[in-house]
Every structure is written in structure tokens, then in C-alpha cells.
PyMOL CGO cylinders between C-alpha atoms (Angstrom):
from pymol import cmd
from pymol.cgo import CYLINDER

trace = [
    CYLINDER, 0.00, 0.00, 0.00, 1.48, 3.35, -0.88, 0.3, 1, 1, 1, 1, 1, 1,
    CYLINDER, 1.48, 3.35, -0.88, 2.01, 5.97, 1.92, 0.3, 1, 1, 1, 1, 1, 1,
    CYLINDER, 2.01, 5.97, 1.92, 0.32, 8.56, 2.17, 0.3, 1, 1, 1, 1, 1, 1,
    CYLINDER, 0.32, 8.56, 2.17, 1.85, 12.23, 1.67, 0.3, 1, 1, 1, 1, 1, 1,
    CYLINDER, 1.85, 12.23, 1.67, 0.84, 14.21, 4.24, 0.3, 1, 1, 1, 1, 1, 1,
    CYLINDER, 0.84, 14.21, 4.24, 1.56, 18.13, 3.67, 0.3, 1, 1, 1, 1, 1, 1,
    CYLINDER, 1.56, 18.13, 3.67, 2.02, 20.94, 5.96, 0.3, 1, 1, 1, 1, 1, 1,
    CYLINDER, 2.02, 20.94, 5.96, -1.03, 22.62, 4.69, 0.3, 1, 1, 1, 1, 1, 1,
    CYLINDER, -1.03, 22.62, 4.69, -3.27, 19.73, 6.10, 0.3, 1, 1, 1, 1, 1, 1,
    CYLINDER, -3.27, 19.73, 6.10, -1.44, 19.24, 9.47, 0.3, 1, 1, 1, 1, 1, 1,
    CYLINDER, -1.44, 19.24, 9.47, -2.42, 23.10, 9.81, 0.3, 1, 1, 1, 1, 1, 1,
    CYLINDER, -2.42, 23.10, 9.81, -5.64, 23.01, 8.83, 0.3, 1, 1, 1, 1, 1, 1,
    CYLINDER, -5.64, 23.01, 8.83, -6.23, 19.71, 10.77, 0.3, 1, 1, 1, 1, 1, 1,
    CYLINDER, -6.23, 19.71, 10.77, -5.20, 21.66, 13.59, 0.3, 1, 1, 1, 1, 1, 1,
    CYLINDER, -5.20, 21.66, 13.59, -7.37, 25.02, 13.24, 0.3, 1, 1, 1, 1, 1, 1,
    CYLINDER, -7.37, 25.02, 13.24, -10.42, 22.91, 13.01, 0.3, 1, 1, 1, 1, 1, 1,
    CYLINDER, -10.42, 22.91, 13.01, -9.18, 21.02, 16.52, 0.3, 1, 1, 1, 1, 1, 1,
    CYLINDER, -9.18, 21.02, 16.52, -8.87, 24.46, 17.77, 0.3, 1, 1, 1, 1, 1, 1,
    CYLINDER, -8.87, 24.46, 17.77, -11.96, 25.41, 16.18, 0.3, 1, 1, 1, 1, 1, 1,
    CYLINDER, -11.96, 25.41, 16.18, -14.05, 22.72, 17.75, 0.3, 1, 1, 1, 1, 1, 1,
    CYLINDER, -14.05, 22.72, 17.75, -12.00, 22.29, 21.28, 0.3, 1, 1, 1, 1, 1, 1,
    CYLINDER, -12.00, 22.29, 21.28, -9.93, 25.41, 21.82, 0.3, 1, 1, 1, 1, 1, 1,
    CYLINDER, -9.93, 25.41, 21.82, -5.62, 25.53, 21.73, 0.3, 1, 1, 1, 1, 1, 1,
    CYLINDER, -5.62, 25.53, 21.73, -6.37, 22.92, 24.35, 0.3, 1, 1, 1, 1, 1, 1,
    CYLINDER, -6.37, 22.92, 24.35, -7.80, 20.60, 21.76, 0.3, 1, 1, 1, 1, 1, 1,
    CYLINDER, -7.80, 20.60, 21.76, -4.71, 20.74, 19.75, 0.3, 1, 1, 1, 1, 1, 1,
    CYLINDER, -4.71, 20.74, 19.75, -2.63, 17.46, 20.61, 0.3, 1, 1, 1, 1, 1, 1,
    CYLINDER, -2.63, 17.46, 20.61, -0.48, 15.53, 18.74, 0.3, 1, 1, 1, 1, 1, 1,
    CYLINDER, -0.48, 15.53, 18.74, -2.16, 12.14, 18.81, 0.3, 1, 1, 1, 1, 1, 1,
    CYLINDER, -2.16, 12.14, 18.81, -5.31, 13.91, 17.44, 0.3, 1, 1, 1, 1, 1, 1,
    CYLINDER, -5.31, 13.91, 17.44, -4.16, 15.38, 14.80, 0.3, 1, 1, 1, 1, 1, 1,
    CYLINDER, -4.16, 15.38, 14.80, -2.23, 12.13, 13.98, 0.3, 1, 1, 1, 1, 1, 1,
    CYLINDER, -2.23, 12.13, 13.98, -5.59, 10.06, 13.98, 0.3, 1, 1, 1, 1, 1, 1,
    CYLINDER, -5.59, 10.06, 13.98, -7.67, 13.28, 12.08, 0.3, 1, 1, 1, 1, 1, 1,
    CYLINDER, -7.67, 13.28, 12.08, -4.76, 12.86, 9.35, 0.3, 1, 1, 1, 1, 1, 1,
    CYLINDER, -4.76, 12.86, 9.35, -4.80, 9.20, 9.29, 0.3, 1, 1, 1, 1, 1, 1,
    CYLINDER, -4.80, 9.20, 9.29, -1.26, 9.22, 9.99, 0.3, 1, 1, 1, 1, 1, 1,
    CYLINDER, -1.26, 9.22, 9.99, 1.73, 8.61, 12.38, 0.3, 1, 1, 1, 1, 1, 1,
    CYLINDER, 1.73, 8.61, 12.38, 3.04, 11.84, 14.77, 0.3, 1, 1, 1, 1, 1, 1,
    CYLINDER, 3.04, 11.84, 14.77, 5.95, 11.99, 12.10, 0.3, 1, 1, 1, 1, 1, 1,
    CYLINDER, 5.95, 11.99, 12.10, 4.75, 14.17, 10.01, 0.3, 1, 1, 1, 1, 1, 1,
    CYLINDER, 4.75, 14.17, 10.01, 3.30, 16.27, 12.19, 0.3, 1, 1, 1, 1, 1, 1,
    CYLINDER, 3.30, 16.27, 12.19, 6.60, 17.02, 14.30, 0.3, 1, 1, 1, 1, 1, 1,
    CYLINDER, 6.60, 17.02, 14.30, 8.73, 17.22, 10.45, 0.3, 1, 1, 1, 1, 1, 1,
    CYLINDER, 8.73, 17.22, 10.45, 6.43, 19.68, 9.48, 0.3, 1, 1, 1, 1, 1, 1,
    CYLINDER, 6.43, 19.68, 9.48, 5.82, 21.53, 12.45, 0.3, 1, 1, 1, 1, 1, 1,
    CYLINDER, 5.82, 21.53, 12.45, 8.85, 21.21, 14.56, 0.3, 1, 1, 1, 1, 1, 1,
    CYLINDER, 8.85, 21.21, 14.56, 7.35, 22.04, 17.84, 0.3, 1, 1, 1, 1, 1, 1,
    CYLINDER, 7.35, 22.04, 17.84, 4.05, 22.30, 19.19, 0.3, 1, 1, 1, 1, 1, 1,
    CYLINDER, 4.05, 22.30, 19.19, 4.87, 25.88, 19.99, 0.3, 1, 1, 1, 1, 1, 1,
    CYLINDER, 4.87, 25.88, 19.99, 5.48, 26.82, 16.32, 0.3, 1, 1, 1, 1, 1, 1,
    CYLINDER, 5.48, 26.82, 16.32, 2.27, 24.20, 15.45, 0.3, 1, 1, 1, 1, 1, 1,
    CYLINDER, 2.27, 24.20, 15.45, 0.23, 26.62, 18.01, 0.3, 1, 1, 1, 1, 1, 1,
    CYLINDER, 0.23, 26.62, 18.01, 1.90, 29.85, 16.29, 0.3, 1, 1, 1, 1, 1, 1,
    CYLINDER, 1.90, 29.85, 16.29, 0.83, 28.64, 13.12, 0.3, 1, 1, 1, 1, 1, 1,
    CYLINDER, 0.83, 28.64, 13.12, -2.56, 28.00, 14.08, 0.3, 1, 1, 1, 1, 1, 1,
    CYLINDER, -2.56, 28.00, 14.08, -2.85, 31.38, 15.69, 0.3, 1, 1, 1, 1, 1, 1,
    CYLINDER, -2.85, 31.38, 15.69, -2.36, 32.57, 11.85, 0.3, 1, 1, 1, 1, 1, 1,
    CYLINDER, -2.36, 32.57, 11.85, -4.41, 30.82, 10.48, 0.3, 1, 1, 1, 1, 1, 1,
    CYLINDER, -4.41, 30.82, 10.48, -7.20, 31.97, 13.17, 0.3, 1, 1, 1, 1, 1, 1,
    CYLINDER, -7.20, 31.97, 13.17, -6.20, 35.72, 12.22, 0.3, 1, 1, 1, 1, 1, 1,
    CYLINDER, -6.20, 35.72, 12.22, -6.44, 34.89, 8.44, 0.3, 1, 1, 1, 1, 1, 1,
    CYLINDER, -6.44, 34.89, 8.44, -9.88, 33.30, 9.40, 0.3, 1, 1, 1, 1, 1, 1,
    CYLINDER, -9.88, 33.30, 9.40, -11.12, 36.49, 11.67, 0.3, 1, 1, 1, 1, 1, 1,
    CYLINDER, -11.12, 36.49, 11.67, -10.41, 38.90, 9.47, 0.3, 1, 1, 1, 1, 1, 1,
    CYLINDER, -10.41, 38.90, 9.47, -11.94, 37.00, 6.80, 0.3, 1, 1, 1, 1, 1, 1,
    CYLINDER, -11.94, 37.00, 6.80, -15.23, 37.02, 8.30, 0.3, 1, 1, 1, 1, 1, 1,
    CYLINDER, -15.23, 37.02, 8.30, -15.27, 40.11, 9.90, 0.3, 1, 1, 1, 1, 1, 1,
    CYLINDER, -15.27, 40.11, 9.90, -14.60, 42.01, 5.92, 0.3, 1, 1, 1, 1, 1, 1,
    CYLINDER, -14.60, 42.01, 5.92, -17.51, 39.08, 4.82, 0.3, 1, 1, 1, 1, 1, 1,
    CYLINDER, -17.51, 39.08, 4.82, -19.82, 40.66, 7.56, 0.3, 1, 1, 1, 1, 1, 1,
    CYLINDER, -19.82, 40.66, 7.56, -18.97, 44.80, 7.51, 0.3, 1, 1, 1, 1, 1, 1,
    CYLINDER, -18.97, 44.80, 7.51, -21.42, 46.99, 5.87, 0.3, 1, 1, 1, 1, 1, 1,
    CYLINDER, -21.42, 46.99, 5.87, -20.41, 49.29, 3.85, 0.3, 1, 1, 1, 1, 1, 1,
    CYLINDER, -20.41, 49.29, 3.85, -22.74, 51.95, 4.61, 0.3, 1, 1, 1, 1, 1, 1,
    CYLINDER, -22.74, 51.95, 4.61, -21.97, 51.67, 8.47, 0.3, 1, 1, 1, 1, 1, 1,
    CYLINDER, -21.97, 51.67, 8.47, -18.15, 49.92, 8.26, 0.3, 1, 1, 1, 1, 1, 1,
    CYLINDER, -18.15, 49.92, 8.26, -17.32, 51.14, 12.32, 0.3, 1, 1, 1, 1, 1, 1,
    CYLINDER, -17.32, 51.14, 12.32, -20.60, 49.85, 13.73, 0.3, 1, 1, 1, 1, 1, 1,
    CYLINDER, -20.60, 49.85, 13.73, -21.33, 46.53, 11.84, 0.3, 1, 1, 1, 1, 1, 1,
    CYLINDER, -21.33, 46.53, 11.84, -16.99, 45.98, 12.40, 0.3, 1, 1, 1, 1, 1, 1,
    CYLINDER, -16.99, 45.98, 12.40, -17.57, 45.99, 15.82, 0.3, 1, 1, 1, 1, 1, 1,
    CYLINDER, -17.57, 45.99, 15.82, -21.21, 43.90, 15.16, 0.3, 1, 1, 1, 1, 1, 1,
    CYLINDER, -21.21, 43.90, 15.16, -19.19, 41.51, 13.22, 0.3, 1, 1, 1, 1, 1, 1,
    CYLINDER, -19.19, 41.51, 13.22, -16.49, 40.40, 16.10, 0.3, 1, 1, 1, 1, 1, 1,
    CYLINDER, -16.49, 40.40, 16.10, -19.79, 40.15, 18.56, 0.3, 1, 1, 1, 1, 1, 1,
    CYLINDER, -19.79, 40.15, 18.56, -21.31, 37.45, 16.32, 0.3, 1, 1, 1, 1, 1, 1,
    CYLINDER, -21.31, 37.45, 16.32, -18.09, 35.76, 15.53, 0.3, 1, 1, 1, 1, 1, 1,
    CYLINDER, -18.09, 35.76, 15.53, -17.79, 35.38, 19.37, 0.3, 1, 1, 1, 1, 1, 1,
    CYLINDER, -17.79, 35.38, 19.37, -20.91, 33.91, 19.59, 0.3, 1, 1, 1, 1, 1, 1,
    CYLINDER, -20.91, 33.91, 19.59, -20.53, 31.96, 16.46, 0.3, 1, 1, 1, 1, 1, 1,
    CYLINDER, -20.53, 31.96, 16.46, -17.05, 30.74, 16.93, 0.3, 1, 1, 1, 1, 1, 1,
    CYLINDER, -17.05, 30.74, 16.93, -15.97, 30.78, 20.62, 0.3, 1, 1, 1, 1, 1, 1,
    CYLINDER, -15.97, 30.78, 20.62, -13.16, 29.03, 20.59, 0.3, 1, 1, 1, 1, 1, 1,
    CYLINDER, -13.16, 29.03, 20.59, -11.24, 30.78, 17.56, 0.3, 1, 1, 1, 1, 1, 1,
    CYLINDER, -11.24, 30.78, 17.56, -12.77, 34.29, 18.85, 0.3, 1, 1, 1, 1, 1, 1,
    CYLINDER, -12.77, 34.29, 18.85, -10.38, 33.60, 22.48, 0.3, 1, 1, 1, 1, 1, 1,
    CYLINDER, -10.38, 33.60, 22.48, -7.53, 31.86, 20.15, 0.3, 1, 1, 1, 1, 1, 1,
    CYLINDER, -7.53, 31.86, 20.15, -7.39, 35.69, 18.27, 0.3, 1, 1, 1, 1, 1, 1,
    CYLINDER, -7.39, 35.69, 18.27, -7.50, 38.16, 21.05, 0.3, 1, 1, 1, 1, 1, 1,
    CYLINDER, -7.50, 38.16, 21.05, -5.61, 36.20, 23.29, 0.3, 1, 1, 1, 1, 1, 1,
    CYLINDER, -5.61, 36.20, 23.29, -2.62, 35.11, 21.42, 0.3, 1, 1, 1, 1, 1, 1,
    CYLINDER, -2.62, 35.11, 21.42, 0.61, 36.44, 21.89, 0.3, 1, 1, 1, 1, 1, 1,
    CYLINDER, 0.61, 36.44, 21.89, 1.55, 40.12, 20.82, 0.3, 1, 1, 1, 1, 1, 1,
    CYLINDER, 1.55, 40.12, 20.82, 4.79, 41.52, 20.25, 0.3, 1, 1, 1, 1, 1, 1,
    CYLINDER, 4.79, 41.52, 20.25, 5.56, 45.19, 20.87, 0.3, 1, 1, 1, 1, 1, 1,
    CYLINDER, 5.56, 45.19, 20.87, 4.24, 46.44, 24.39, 0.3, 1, 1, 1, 1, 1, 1,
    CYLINDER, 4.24, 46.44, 24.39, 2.48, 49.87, 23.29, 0.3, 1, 1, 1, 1, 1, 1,
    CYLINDER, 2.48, 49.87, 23.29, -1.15, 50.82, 22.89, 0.3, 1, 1, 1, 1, 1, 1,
    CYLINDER, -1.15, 50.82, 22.89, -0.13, 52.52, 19.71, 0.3, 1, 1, 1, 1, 1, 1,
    CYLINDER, -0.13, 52.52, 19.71, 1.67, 49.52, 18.56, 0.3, 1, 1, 1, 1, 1, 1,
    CYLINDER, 1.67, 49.52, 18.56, -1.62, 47.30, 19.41, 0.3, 1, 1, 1, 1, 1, 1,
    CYLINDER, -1.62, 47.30, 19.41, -3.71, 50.11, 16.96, 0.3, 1, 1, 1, 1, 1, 1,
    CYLINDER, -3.71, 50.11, 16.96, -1.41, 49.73, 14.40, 0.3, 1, 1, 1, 1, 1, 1,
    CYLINDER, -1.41, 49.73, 14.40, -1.39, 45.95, 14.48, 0.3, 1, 1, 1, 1, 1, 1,
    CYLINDER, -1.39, 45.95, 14.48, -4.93, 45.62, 15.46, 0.3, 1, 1, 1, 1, 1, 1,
    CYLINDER, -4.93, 45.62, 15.46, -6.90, 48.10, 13.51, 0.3, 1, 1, 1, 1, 1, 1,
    CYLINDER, -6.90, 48.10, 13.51, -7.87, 48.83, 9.84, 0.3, 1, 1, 1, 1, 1, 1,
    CYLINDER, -7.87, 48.83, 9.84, -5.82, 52.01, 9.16, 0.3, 1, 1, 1, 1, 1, 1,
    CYLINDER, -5.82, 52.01, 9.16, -8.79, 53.44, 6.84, 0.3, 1, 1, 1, 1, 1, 1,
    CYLINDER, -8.79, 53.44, 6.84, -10.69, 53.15, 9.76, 0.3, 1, 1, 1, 1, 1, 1,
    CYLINDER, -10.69, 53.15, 9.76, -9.71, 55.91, 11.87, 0.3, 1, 1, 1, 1, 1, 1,
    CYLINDER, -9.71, 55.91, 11.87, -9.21, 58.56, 8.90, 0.3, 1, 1, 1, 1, 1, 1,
    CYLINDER, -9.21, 58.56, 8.90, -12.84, 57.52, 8.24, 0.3, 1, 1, 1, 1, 1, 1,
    CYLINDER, -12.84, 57.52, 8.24, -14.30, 58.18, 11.66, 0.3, 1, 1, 1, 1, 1, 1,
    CYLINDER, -14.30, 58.18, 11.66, -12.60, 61.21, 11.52, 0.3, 1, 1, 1, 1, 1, 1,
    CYLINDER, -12.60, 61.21, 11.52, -14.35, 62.42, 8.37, 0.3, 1, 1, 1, 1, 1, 1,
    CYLINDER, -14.35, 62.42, 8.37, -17.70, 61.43, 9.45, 0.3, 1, 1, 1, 1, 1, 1,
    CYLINDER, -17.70, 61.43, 9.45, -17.49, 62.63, 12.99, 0.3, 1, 1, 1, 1, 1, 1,
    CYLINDER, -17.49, 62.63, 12.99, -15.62, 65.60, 12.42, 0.3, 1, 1, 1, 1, 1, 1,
    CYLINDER, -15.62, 65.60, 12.42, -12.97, 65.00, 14.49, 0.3, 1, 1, 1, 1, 1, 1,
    CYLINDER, -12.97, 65.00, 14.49, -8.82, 64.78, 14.44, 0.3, 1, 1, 1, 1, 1, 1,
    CYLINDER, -8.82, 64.78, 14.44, -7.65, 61.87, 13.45, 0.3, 1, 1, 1, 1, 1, 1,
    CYLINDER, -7.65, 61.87, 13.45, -5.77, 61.82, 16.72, 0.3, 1, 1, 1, 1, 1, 1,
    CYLINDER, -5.77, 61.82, 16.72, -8.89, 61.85, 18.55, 0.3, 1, 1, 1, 1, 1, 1,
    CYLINDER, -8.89, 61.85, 18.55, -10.80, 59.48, 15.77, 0.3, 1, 1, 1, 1, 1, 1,
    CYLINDER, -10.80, 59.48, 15.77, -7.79, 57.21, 16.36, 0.3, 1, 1, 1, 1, 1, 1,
    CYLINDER, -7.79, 57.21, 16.36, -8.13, 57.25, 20.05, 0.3, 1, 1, 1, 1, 1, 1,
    CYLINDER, -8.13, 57.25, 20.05, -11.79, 56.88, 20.20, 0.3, 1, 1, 1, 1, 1, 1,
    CYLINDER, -11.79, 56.88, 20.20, -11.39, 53.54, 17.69, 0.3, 1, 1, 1, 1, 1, 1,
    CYLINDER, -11.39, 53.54, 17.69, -8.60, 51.76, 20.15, 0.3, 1, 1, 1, 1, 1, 1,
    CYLINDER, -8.60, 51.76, 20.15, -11.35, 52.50, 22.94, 0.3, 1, 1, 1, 1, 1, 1,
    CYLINDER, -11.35, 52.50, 22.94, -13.88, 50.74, 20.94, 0.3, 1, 1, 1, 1, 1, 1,
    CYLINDER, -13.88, 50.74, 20.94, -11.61, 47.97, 19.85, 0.3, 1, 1, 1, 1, 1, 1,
    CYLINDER, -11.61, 47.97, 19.85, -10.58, 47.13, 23.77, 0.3, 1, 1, 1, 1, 1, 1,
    CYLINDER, -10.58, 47.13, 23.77, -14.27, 47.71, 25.14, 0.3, 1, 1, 1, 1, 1, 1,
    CYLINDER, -14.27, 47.71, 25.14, -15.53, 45.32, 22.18, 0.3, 1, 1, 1, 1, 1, 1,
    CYLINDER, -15.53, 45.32, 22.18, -12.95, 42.61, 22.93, 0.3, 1, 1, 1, 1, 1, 1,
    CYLINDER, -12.95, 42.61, 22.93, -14.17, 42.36, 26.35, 0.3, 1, 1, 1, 1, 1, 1,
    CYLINDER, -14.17, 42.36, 26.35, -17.43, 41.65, 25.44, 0.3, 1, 1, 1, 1, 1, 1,
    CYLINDER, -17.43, 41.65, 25.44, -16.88, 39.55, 22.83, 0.3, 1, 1, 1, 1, 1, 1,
    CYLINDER, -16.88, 39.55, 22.83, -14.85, 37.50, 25.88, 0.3, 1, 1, 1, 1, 1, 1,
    CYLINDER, -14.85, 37.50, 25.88, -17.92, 37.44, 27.85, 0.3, 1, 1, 1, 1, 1, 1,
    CYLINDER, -17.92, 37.44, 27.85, -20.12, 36.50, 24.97, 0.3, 1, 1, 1, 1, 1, 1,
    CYLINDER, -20.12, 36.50, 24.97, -17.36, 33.64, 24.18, 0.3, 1, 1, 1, 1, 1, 1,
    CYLINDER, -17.36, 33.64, 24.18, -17.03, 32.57, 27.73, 0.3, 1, 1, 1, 1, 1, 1,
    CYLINDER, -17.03, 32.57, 27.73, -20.68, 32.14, 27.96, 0.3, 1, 1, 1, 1, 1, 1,
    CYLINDER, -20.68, 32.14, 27.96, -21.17, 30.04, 25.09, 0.3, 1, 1, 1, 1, 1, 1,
    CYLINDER, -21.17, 30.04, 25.09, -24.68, 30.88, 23.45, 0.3, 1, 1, 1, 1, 1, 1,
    CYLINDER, -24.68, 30.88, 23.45, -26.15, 31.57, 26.87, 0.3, 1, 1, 1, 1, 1, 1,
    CYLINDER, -26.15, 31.57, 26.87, -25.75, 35.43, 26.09, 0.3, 1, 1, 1, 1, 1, 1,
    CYLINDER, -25.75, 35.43, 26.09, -27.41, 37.54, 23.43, 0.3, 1, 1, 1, 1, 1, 1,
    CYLINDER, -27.41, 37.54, 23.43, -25.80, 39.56, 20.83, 0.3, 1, 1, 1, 1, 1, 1,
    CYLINDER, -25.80, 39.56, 20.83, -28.29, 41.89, 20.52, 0.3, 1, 1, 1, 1, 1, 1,
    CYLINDER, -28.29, 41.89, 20.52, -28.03, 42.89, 24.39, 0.3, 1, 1, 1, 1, 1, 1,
    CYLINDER, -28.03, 42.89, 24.39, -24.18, 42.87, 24.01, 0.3, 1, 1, 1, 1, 1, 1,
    CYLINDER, -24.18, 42.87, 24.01, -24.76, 45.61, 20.63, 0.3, 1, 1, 1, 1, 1, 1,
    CYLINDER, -24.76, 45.61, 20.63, -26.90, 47.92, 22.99, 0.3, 1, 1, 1, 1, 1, 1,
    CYLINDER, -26.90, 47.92, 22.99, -23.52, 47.98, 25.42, 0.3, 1, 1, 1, 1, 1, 1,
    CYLINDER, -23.52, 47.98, 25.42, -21.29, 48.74, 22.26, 0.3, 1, 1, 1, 1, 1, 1,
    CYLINDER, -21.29, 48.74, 22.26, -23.17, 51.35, 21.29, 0.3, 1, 1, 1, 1, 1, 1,
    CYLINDER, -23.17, 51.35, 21.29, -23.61, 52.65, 25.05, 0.3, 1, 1, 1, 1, 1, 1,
    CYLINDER, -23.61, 52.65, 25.05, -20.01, 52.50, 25.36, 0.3, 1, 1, 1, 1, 1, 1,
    CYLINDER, -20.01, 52.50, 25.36, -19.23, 53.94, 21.60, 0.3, 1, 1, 1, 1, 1, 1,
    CYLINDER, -19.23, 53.94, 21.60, -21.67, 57.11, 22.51, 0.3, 1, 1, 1, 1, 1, 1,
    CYLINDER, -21.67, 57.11, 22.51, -19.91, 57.44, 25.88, 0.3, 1, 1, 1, 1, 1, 1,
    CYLINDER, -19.91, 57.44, 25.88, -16.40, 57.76, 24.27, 0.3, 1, 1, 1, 1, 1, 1,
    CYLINDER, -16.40, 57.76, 24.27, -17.37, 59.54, 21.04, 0.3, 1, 1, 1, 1, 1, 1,
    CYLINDER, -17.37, 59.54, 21.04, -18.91, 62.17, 23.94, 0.3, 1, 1, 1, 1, 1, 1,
    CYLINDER, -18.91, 62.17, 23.94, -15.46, 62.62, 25.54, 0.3, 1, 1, 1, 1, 1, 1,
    CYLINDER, -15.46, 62.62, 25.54, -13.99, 62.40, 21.95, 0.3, 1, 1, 1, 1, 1, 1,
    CYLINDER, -13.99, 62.40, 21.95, -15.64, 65.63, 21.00, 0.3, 1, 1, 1, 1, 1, 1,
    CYLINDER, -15.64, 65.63, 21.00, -14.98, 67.31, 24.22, 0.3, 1, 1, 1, 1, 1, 1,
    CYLINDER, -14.98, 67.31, 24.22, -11.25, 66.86, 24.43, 0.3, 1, 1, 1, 1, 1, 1,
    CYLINDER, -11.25, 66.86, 24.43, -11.54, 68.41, 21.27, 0.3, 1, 1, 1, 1, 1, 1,
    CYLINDER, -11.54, 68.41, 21.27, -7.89, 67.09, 19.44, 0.3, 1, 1, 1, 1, 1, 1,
]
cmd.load_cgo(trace, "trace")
């Protein structure tokens, strides 16, 4: 019987949907050997490590995130249905929603984190609409980014028993809240 070639591509992918369905956690070795049908060889040759398996999987989880949250922005209201988006994926996708915020970042600054983080377009955008710097546009987006990410925790951490629609009324509590002080420190 001929063996079978086993590729990088699937030992990644085999291990996204592990951490898809179970979390990092899920993500072992002798899994993904019996997903692929295959001994841990392969998996180790390919992957070297579980650390750089886990890294890779982390990519793959960005790719995937930002994938759905462009699939899921409106156009004529790209900040709000953005920050809609992530919601939903937390709900949706639990697992790969705590794999993406919580994975490691490099670079310790809350500018650093905006630049990584954020769509660029983004904040000269708000600024346009709301009339305000970019400074302050900018600054009222990483607000929005960290207050959504929390909820989007607590909507992942709850599994399903939370409702988006609840957790959209807190966004845009907290979004009018910090647009407010936006416009008064007046940058």
C-alpha cells in the first residue's frame, strides 16, 4: 500500500479545526495524527514544535477572523457593523474568537496594538464622518476595539447563553460614551 503524503497545509488546517471545535487545548499531537490518518511523524517534520504548530494555528485563526469580519462589515456603516461583526463571531465561533485576542503580541504599546490591530482606513474615516482629528478618531477607535474585545470574551465565555443583541446595545452605550469625551477633548 502506498504511503500517504501528508503536507504541511493539512497538518495546519487539521489543527485550526481542533482548535476550532476544542480550543488551543484541543490541539494534541495524537489527534491530529488520527484526524490525518497518519503517524506523529509528520506532524513534528512539518511543524517542529508544538509551539510553532500553536503559532501557526494562531495565523491561520487571524487569516480566518479577518476574513469574516470584511464578509460581515457593511459598507454603509463599516465602524458599527466591524464591531457587530467580532460580537457574532464570538458567539458563532468561541473558541477561535479567544484563540485571536488572546494570542501572543509583540511590541508592548497601545499605539503599537492600533497599528497591528486596527484597519488604518478606519480611523481617517471616523474622523471624516465625525468631524474630528484623526488623533482623537484614532483614540476613540482603540477604545472601541478594547471595550468590544471584552465583550466579545464574555459573549465567548458564555457560550450561546448570552445575546448579541443585548451585548450591541452595550457597544453602542459604550461607543456614545467615548465619542462624547472624543468631542470634548476636542484634538
Amino acid at each position: 500500500m502506498p504511503r500517504q503524503k501528508i503536507t504541511r497545509e493539512q497538518v495546519i488546517e487539521a489543527a485550526f479545526q481542533l482548535a476550532r471545535e476544542k480550543g488551543m487545548e484541543g490541539v494534541l499531537v495524537k489527534e491530529l495524527a488520527s484526524r490525518l490518518h497518519c503517524s506523529v511523524q509528520p506532524i513534528y517534520t512539518y511543524c517542529g514544535s508544538m509551539e510553532e504548530l500553536r503559532e501557526a494555528v494562531e495565523e491561520r485563526t487571524a487569516a480566518f477572523v479577518r476574513e469574516y469580519a470584511a464578509r460581515h462589515r457593511d459598507q454603509s456603516e463599516p465602524f458599527r457593523s466591524a464591531g457587530l461583526a467580532y460580537l457574532r463571531l464570538a458567539r458563532e465561533e468561541p473558541h477561535l474568537y479567544r484563540i485571536f485576542f488572546s494570542r501572543r503580541q509583540r511590541g508592548g504599546s497601545w499605539e503599537e496594538l492600533y497599528r497591528r490591530e486596527a484597519d488604518p482606513e478606519q480611523g481617517a474615516e471616523l474622523a471624516r464622518e465625525l468631524g474630528l482629528s484623526e488623533e482623537a478618531a484614532r483614540r476613540l477607535h482603540l477604545h472601541m476595539l478594547l471595550y468590544n474585545a471584552g465583550v466579545g470574551h464574555v459573549l465567548a465565555a458564555f457560550q450561546g447563553e448570552m445575546d448579541v443583541e443585548t451585548a450591541a446595545k452595550q457597544l453602542e452605550s459604550a461607543y456614545q460614551a467615548f465619542l462624547r469625551q472624543a468631542r470634548e477633548e476636542k484634538i
